[in-house]
Every structure is written in structure tokens, then in C-alpha cells.
C-alpha positions as CSV (number, residue, x, y, z in Angstrom):
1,X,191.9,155.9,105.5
2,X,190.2,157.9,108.5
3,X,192.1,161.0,107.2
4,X,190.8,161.5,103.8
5,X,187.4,160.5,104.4
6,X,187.0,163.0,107.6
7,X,188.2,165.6,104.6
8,X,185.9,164.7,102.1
9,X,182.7,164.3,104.5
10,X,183.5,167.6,106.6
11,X,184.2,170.9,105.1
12,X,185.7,173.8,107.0
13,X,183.3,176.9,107.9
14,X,185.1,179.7,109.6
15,X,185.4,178.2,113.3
16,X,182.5,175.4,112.4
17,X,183.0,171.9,110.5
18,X,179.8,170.6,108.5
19,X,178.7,167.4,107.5
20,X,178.6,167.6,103.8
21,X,176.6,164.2,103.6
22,X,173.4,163.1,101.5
23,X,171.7,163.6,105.0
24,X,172.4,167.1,105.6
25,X,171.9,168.2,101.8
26,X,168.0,166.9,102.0
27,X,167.8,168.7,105.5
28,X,168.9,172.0,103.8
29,X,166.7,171.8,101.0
30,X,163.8,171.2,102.9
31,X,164.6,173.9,105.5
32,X,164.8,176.1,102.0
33,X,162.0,174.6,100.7
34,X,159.5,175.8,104.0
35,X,161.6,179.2,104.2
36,X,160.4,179.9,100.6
37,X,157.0,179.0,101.0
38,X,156.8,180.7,104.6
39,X,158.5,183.6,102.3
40,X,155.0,183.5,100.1
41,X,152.5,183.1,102.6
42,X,153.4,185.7,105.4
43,X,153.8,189.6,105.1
44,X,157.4,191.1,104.9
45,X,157.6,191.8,108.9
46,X,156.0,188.6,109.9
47,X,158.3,186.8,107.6
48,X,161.4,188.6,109.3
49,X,160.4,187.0,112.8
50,X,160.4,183.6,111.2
51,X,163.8,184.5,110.3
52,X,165.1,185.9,113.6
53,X,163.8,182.6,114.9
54,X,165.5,180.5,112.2
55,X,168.8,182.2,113.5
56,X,168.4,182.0,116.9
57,X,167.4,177.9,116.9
58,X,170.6,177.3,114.7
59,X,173.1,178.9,117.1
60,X,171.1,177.2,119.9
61,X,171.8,174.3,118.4
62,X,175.3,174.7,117.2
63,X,176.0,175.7,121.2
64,X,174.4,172.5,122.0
65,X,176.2,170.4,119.5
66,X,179.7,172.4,120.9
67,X,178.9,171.3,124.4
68,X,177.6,167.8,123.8
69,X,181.1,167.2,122.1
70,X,183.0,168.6,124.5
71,X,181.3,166.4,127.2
72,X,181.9,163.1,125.1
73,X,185.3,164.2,124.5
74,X,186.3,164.4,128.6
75,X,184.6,161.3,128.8
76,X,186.4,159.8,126.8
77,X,189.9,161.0,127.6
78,X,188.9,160.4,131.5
79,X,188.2,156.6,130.4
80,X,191.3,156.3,128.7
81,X,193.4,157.9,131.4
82,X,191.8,155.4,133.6
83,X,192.6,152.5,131.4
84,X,196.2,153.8,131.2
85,X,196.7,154.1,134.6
86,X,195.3,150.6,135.6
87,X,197.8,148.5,136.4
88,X,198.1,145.0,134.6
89,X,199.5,143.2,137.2
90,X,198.0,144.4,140.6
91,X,200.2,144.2,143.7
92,X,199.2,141.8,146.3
93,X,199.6,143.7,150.0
């Protein structure tokens, strides 16, 4: 069933959806793991930029992921309202 496995893969975050898959999980914890040991090797203030930066790359990349959708998505419904719209059984002028 489509349905329950989009629920049990995706998990709602405020106006987001994120995978919740083994991928993801490992991608976290090593994002975590390199924050921490960025955390241990730079000063306070240094450390803060690395942040900033963190922030800024993930909404860059959420936008991305937003448009890239929305481009397959028009693709998509353009194809099928092509498909629809073809006729079976041309007429012959």
C-alpha cells in the first residue's frame, strides 16, 4: 500500500516532509559527528560561522529540493495532459 508506506517513511515537519530512512539517519549523525568535532577544534566565534554556514547551505538546499519538485511535477502533469488529450483514433482529413 503506497499510503501507509509514504506515512511511515516521511514524517511531517511544520511546512517540510523528511525522509526518515536508514539513509538520512547515517547523514545526520555524521553531520553531528563533524559539527561536534568542529565544535572542539575552533574558538566560540569561529565556530558560530560554521554554523551560520550550516544554516544557510540547508535552506539553499531545501529551496533547491522545493524547486526541483515543482519542475518534475509540471512535467509530469504537462505529459499526462498530453497523453489525455491524444486522440486514439486520429481523423483522416
Amino acid at each position: 500500500d503506497y499510503g501507509s508506506d509514504f506515512r511511515r517513511r516521511y514524517v511531517p515537519i511544520g511546512e517540510h516532509c523528511t525522509a526518515t530512512g536508514r539513509l538520512q539517519g547515517r547523514g545526520q549523525s555524521h553531520c553531528r559527528y563533524l559539527m561536534d568535532e568542529l565544535a572542539n577544534k575552533f574558538s566560540k566565534a569561529d565556530f558560530s560561522k560554521v554554523e551560520e554556514l550550516h544554516q544557510r547551505m540547508t535552506i539553499v538546499q531545501q529551496y533547491e529540493s522545493t524547486e526541483h519538485f515543482k519542475c518534475g511535477l509540471s512535467t509530469g502533469l504537462l505529459l499526462m495532459k498530453e497523453a489525455y488529450e491524444y486522440p486514439l483514433n486520429p481523423k483522416e482529413d
